[in-house]
C-alpha positions as MATLAB code, in Angstrom:
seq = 'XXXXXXXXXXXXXXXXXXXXXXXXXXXXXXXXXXXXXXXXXXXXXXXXXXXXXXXXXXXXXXXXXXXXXXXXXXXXXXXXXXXXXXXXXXXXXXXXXXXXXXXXXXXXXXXXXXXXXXXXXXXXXXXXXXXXXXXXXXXXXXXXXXXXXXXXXXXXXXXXXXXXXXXXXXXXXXX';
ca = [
       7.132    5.339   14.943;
       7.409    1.890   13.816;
       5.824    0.195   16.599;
       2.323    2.463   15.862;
       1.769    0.013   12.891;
       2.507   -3.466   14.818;
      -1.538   -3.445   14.572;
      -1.436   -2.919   10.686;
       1.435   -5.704   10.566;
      -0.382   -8.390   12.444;
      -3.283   -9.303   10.013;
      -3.687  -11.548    7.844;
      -1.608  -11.070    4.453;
      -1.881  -11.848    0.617;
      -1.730  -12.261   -2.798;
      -4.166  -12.076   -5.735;
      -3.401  -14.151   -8.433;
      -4.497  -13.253  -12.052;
      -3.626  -15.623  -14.637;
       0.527  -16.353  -14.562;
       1.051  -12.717  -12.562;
       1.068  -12.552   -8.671;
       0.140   -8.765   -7.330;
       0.202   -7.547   -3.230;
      -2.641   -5.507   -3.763;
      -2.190   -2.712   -1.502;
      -5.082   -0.795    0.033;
      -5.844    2.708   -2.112;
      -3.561    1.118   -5.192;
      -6.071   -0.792   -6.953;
      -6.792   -3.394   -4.144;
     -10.386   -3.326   -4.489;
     -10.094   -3.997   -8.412;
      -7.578   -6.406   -7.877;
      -9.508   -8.065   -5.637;
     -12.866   -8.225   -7.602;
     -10.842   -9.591  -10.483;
      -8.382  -12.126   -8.963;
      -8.734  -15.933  -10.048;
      -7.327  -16.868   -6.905;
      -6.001  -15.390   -3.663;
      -2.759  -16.541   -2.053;
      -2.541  -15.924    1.799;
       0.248  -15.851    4.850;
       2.368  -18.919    4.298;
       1.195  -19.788    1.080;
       2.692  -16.489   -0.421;
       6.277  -17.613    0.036;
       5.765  -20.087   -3.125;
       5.307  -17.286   -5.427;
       8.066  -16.839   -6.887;
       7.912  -13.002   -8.729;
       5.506  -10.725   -7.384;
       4.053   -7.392   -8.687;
       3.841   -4.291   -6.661;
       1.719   -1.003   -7.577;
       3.218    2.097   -5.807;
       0.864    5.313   -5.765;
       2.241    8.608   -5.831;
       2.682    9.131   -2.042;
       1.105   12.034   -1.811;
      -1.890   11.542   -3.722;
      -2.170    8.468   -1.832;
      -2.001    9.911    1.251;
      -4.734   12.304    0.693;
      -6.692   10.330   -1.289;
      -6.710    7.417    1.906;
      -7.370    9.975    4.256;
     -10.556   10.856    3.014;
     -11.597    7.940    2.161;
     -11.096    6.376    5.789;
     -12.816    9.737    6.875;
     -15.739    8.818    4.180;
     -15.841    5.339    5.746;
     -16.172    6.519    9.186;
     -18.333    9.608    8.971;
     -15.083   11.988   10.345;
     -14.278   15.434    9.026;
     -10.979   14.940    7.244;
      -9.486   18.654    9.051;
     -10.229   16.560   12.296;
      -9.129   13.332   11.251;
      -5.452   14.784   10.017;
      -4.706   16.456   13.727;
      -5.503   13.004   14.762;
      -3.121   11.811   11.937;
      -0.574   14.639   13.023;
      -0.996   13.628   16.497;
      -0.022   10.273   16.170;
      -3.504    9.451   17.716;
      -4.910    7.908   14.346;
      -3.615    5.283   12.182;
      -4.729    3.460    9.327;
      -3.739    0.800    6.700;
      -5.920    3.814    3.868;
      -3.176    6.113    4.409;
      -0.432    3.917    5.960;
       3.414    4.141    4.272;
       3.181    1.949    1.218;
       6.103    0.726    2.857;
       4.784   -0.843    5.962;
       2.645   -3.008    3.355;
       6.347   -3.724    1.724;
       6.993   -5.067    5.436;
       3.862   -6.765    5.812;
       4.518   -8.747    2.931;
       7.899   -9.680    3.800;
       6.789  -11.298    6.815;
       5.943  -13.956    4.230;
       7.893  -13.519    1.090;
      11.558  -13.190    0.907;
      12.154  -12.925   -3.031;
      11.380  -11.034   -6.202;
       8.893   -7.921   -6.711;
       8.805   -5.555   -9.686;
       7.411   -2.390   -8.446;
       4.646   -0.708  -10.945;
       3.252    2.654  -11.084;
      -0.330    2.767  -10.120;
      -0.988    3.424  -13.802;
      -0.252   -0.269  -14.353;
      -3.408   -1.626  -12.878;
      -4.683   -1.224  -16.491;
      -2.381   -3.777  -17.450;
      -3.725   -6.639  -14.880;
      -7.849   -5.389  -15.012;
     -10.049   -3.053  -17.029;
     -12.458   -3.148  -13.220;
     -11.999    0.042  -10.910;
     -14.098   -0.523   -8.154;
     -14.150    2.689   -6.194;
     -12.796    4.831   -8.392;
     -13.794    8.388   -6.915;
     -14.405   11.105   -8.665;
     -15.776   12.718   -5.854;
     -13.128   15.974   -5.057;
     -10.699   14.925   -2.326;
     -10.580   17.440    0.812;
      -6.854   18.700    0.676;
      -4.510   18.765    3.467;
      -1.033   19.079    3.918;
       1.236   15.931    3.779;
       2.950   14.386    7.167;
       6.051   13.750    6.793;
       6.276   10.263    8.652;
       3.165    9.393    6.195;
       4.953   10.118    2.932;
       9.121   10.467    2.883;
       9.526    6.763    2.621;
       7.335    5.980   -0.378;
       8.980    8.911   -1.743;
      12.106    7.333   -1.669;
      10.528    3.998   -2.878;
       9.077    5.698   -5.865;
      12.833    5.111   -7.183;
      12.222    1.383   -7.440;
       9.465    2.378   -9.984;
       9.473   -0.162  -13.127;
      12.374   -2.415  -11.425;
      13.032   -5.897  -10.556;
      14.338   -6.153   -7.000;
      14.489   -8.426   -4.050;
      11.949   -7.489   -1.489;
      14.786   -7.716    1.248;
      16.969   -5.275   -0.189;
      14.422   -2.655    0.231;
      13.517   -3.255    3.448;
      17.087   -3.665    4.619;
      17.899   -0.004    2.862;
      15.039    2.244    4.251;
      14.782    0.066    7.599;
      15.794    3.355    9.869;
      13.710    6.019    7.837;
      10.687    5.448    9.868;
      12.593    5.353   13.354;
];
């Protein structure tokens, strides 16, 4: 499955920086607000220099659901269609894509230190929430390939671990 998200993988990568605290904003985990409220934005090479970097995990599932309609918002698709796509392996998209291919992404650049955060920590980096939705999500059931991994990276929530160590320890779940 891994090689579906070599697209995903090959853009451009980076970092917000907000006062002394660097955060991987990760797309339906705050990113926009992140973004609107960074002082300055760390990219690709550059990100290897930080040296302690904050992650926000979102409940998986939530996540999942939550990206899938907005992508299906964004592109004027019915969100029933748009998860046989999913199912299918026909449709992919960095909205709903394993928090843990952004983990990936970002170690393509940075080999060191991340704390991983609940999503409820945004609050302690900005008071913005750009897009927050209240419009009522379309349900749908979870895919597997979409969701087990962050599941088992919701473990790391509130710790201080090397980047690399995670990576090296779920490295075969999405095989």
């Amino acid at each position: 499955m891994l090689r579906h998200w070599k697209k995903l993988l090959a853009c451009d990568c980076s970092v917000v920086q907000m006062k002394q605290n660097f955060i991987y904003p990760i797309m339906r985990v705050g990113s926009s607000s992140l973004r609107h409220s960074a002082d300055r934005f760390i990219h690709n090479q550059e990100i290897s220099r930080c040296d302690h970097i904050n992650v926000l995990i979102r409940d998986p599932a939530d996540r999942f659901i939550s990206g899938l309609n907005e992508y299906c918002e964004s592109n004027d698709l019915s969100v029933d269609d748009a998860w046989h796509l999913v199912e299918r392996g026909s449709l992919i998209d960095r909205h709903f894509a394993p928090q843990y291919i952004w983990l990936l992404h970002l170690y393509k650049f940075y080999k060191g230190i991340i704390t991983i955060k609940p999503f409820a920590s945004l609050n302690e980096f900005t008071n913005v929430h750009k897009k927050k939705n209240t419009k009522a999500k379309t349900p749908v059931p979870l895919i597997k390939n979409f969701v087990e991994i962050d599941n088992e990276i919701m473990s790391y929530l509130n710790q201080t671990v090397e980047l690399g160590d995670i990576i090296r320890r779920h490295k075969n779940v999405l095989s």
